[in-house]
ZADO-1210 file (C-alpha; in nm, 4 decimals, padded with zeros to 6 digits):
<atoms>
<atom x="03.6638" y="03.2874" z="01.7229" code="UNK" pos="1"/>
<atom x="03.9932" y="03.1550" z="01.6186" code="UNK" pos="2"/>
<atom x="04.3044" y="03.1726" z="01.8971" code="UNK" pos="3"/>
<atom x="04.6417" y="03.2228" z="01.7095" code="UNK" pos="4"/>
<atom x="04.8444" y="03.3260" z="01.9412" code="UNK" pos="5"/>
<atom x="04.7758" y="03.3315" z="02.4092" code="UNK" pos="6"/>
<atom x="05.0575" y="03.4080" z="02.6317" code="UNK" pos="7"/>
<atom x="05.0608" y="03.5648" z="02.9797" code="UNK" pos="8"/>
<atom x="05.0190" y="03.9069" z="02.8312" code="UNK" pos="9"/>
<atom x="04.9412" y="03.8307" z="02.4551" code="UNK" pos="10"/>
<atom x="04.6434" y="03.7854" z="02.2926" code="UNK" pos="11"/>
<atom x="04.5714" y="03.7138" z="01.9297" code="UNK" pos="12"/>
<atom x="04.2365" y="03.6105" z="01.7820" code="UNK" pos="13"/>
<atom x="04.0901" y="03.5935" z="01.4573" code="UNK" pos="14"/>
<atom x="03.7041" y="03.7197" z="01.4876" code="UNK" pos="15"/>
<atom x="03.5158" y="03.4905" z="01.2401" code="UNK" pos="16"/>
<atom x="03.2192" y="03.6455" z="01.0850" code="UNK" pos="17"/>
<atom x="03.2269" y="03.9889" z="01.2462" code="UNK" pos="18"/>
<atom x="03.3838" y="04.3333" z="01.0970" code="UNK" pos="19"/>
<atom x="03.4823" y="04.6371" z="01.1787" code="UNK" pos="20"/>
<atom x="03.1732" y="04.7682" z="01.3708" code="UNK" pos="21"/>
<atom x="03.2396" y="04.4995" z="01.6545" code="UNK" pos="22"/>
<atom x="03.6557" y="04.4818" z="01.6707" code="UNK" pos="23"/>
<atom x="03.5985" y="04.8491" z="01.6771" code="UNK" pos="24"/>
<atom x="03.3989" y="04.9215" z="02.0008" code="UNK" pos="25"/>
<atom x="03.5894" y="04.6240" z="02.1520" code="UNK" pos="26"/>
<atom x="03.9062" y="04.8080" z="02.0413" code="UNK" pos="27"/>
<atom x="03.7720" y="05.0972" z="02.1875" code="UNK" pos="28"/>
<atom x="03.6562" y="04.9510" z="02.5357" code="UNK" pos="29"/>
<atom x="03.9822" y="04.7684" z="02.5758" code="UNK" pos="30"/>
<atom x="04.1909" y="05.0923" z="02.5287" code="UNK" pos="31"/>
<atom x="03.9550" y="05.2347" z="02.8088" code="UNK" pos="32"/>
<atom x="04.1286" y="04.9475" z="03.0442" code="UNK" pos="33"/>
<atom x="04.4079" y="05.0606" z="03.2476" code="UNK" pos="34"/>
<atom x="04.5330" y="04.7380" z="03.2890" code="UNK" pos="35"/>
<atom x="04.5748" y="04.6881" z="02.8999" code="UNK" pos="36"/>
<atom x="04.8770" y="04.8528" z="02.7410" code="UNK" pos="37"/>
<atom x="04.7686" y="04.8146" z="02.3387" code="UNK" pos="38"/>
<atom x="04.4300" y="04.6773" z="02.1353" code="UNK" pos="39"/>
<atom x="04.4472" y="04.7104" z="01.7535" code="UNK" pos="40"/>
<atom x="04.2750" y="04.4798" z="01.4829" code="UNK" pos="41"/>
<atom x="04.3439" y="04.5008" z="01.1226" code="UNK" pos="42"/>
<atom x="04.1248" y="04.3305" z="00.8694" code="UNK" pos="43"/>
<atom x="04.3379" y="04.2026" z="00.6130" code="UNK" pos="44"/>
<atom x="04.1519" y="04.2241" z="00.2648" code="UNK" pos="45"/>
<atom x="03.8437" y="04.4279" z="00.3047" code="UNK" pos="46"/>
<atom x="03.6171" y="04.1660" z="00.1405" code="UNK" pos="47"/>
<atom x="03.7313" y="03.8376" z="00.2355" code="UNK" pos="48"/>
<atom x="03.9199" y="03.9224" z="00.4999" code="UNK" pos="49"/>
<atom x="03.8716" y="03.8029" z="00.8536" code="UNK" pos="50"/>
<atom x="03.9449" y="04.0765" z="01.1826" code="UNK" pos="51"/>
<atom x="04.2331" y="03.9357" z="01.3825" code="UNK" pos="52"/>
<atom x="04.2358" y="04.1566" z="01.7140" code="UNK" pos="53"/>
<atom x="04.5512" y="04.1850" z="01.9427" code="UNK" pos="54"/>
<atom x="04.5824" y="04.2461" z="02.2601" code="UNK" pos="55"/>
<atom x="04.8461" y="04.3078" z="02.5248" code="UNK" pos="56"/>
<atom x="04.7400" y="04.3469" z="02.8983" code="UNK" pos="57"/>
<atom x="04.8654" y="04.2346" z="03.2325" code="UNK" pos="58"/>
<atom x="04.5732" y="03.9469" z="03.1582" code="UNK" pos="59"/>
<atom x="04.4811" y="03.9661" z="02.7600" code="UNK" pos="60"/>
<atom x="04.1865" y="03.7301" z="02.8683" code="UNK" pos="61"/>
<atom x="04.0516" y="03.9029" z="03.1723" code="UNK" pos="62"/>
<atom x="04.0421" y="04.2345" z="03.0299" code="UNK" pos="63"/>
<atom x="03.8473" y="04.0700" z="02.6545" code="UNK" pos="64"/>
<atom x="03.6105" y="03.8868" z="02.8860" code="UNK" pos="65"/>
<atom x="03.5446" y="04.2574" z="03.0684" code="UNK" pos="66"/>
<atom x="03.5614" y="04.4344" z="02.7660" code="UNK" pos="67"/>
<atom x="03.2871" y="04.1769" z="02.5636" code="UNK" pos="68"/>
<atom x="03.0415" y="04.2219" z="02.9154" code="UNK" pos="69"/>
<atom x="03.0722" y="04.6034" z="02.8872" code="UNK" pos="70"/>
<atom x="03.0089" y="04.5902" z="02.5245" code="UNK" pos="71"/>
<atom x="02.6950" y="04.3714" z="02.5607" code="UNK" pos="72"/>
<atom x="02.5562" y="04.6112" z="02.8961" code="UNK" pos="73"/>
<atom x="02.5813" y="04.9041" z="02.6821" code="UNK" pos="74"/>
<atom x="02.4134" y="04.7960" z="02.4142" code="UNK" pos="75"/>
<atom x="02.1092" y="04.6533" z="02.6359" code="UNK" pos="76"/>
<atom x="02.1148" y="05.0002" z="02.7792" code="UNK" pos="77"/>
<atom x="02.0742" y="05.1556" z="02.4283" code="UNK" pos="78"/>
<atom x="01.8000" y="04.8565" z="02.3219" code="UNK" pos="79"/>
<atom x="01.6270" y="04.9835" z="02.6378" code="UNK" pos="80"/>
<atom x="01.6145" y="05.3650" z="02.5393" code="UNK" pos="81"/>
<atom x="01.5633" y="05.2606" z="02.1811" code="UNK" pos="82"/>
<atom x="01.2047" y="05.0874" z="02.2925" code="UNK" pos="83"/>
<atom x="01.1529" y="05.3503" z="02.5578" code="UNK" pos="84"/>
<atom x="01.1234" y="05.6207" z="02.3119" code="UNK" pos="85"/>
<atom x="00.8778" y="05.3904" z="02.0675" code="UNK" pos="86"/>
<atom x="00.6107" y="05.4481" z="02.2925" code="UNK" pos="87"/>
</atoms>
């Protein structure tokens, strides 16, 4: 991850390697924060391009650093009932 752009209640950071399946469900999560007031990500050229996602909370890092360790339980929780129903 690249930071561009970190004030009190600004956030702007370029996701290297990732696309829209992860800004997406972090988009998503952050939304579901009551402390954040807007998350949006735009991937520039659909090839080459690189996700930059913004974000603009009462704490832009606080609420990623939530967001990123709800993201991560959920999908244990799925890897869990994914091998579950294997056996």
């Amino acid at each position: 991850m690249k930071i561009l752009k970190n004030t009190k209640t600004e956030l702007e950071i370029e996701v290297t390697g990732e696309t829209h399946s992860l800004c997406n469900v972090l988009r998503k999560t952050l939304m579901d924060d009551k402390s954040v007031d807007s998350a949006a990500y735009v991937i520039d050229h659909p090839i080459v391009g690189e996700p930059v996602l913004y974000i603009k909370a009462k704490n832009p890092k606080k609420s990623l650093q939530k967001a990123a360790e709800t993201v991560m339980s959920q999908c244990s929780e799925f890897k869990g009932l994914v091998e579950s129903a294997k056996k």
